[in-house]
C-alpha positions as CSV (number, residue, x, y, z in Angstrom):
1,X,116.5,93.9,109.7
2,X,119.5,93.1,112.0
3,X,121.6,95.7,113.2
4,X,125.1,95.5,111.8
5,X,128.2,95.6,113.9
6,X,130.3,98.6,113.9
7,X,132.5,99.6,111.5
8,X,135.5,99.4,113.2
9,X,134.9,95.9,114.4
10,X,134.1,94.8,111.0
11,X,137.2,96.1,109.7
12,X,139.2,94.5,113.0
13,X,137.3,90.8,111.8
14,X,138.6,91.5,108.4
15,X,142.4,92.0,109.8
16,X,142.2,89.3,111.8
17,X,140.9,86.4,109.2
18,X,143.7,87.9,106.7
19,X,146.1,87.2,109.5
20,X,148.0,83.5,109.2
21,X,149.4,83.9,112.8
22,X,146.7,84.5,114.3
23,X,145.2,80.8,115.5
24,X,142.7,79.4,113.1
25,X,140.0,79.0,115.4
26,X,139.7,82.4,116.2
27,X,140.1,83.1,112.3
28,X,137.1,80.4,111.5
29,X,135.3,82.4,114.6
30,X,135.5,85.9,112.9
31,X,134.9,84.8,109.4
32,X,131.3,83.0,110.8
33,X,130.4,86.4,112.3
34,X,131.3,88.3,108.8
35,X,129.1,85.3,106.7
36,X,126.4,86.2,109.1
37,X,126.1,89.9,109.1
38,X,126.8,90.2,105.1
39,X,126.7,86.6,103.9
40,X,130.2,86.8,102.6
41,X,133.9,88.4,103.2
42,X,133.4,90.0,100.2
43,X,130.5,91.8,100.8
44,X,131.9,92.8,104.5
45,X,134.6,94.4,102.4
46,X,132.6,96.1,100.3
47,X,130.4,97.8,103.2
48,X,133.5,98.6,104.5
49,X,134.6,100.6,101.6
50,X,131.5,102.3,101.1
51,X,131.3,103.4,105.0
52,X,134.9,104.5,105.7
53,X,134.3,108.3,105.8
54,X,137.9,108.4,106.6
55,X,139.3,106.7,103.6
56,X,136.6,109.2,101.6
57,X,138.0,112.3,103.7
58,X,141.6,111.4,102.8
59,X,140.9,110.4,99.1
């Protein structure tokens, strides 16, 4: 099994596909390295949710 990215980096990739100004290369760039670690955006999302001990902490 691979070892996934940090959180905060995976949350930093999500920003910066969601962000239209941000040129589209670098977009297409970041939303290959979230397909590869968790097969979808989706699923980086939800990994994500379920690992943000902050967002659980403030909740």
């Amino acid at each position: 099994m691979q070892e996934l990215p940090p959180l905060t980096l995976v949350k930093t990739w999500l920003e910066v596909v969601q962000q239209l100004e941000i040129p589209i290369t670098i977009r297409e760039k970041r939303r290959k390295l979230l397909t590869y670690y968790f097969g979808s955006i989706e699923q980086a999302k939800r990994y994500v949710q379920e690992n943000d001990d902050y967002r659980k902490l403030v909740s």
